[in-house]
N, C-alpha and C positions, 0 to 999 in steps of 0.2 A: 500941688504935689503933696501937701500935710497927709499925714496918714497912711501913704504910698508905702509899701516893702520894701527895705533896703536889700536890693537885691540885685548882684555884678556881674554881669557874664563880660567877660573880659575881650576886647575887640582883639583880631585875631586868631581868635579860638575857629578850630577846627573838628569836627568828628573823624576825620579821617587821618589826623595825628594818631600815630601811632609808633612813633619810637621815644617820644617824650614821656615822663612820668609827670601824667594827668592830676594837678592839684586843685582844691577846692578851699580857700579861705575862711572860717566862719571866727568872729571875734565882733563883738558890737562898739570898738573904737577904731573910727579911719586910720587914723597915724599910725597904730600899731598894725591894721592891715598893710596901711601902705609900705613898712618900713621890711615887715616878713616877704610882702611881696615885691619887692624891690631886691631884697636877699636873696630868693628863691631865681629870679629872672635871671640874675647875672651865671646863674650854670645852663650851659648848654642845653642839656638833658632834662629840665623840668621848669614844666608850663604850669603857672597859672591860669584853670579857666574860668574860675569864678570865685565871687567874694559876698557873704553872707553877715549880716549884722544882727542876726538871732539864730534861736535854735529852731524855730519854723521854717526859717528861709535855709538854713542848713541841710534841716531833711530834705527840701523843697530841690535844693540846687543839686544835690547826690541822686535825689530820683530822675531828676530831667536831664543832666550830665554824665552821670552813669562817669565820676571821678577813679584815678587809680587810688587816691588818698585824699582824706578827710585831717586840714590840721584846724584843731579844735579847739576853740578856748572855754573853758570851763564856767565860769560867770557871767551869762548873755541876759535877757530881756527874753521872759518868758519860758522856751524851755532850756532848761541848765544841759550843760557838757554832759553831764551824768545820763538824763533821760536821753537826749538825741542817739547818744553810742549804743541803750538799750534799745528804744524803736528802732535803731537801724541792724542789731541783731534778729530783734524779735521778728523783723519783716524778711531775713533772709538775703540783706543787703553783704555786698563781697567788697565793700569800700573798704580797707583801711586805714586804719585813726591813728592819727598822734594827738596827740592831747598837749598844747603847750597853754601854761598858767603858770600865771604869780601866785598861786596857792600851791602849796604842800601838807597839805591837809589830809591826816588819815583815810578819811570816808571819801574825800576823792580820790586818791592815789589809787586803794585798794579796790575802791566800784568800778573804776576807769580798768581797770586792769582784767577783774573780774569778769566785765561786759566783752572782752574781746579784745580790748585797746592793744596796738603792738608798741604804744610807748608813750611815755609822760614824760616830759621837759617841764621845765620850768622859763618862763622868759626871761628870765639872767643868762640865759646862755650864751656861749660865745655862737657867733653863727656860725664856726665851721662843724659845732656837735648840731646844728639844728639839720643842715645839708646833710652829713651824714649819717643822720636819726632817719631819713626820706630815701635816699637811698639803700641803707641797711634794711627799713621793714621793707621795701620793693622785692629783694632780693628775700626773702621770706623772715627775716629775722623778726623776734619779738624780746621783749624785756629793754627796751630803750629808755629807761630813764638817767635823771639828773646825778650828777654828783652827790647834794646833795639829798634827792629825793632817794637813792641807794643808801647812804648814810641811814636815813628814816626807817628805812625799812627795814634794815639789819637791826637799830634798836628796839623797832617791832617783835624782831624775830627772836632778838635776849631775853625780851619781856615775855616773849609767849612761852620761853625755853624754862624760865626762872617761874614762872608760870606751875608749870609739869613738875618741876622738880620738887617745889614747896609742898605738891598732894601728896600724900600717901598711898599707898594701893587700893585701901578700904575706902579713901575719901573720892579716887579715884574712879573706882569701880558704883559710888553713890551717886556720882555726877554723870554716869552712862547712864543709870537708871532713870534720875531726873531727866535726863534730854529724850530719854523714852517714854517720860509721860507717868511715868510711876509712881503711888502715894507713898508717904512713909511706912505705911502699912505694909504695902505692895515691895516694898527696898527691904523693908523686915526679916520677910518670908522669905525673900530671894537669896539672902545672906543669912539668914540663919541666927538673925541679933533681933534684939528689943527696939523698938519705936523709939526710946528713950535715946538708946547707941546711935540709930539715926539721926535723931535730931540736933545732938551733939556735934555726932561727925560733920552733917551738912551744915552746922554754926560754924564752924570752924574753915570749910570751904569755902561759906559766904566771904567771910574774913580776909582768907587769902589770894582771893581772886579782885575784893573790893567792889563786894554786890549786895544789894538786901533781900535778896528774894529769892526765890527758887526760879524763877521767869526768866530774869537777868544773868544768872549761869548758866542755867540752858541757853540761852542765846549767845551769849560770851563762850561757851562751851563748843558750841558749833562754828560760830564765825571764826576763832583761833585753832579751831582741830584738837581742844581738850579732850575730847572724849569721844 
């Protein structure tokens, strides 16, 4: 069996269930499958039909299952939470994701959410928010995360605020130009200032955004909605 796909189709499963909300497992430690799906089983209303130990076997089980919901853990063996939620955009797949992990990580939180996800838990949760994070997206809802993952993201949202507020208009209007590609030359003539005043201003951007380069504010620029 070495080598073999960890890969669960759950006995009892039906295709021709259909008042149940159809669940798909993917997390690469048994106990933590077992104990979500042991959680999930005791409501009436939502089947577990299958259980995945990567992000392979994850697309793998969503394509042959055709699940109502994908709960997804973030840090698997090969491909991560992150790429699986994309492939399964990219591919036009109608599953929906919750995403539950022990990480609270920026670059998760915000890509998970980005890709489509209708919610990110954290697995400290009490199980009565994880049941009603599965029911809530069924019924179309999105924006399901943590206590604390909410927390995170409102301090995201200070920083991006305190952000804005520290530019000026001119420095502001320099950092539109950069995410447009424009030389200081090119920022010169458009503004009607010296290369000099540019080079200034955009030192002074650098500074308050906490970047070295003009690359790194355009991209900080666009991923926070600066400009």
């Amino acid at each position: 069996m070495d080598g073999l796909p960890m890969v669960k189709i759950n006995p009892g499963y039906s295709r021709s269930t259909t008042t149940a909300i159809r669940v798909v497992l993917a997390d690469d430690h048994p106990v933590v499958r077992a104990g979500i799906r042991n959680l999930l089983e005791r409501v009436p209303n939502i089947q577990v039909i299958g259980e995945a130990g990567s992000g392979a076997e994850a697309l793998r089980l969503v394509e042959e299952l055709a699940p109502d919901l994908l709960l997804l853990d973030m840090e698997m063996p090969g491909l991560k939470g992150l790429d699986v939620a994309r492939r399964l955009r990219a591919n036009g797949s109608a599953v929906r994701i919750l995403a539950l992990s022990a990480y609270d990580d920026r670059q998760y939180i915000l890509g998970l959410l980005a890709s489509g996800a209708a919610g990110y838990l954290t697995k400290e949760e009490a199980p009565e928010t994880i049941i009603q994070a599965v029911r809530g997206i069924m019924r179309g809802e999105h924006g399901w995360v943590s206590g604390r993952v909410a927390a995170q993201m409102a301090e995201w949202a200070g920083q991006k605020r305190a952000r804005i507020k520290r530019l000026t208009l001119h420095e502001a209007e320099e950092l539109r130009l950069v995410v447009a590609g424009k030389t200081n030359r090119e920022i010169a003539l458009a503004l009607g200032i010296s290369e000099k005043t540019v080079e200034k201003h955009l030192q002074a951007v650098f500074e308050k955004l906490g970047v070295a380069s003009r690359i790194e504010a355009a991209v900080l620029a666009v991923r926070e909605s600066l400009a």
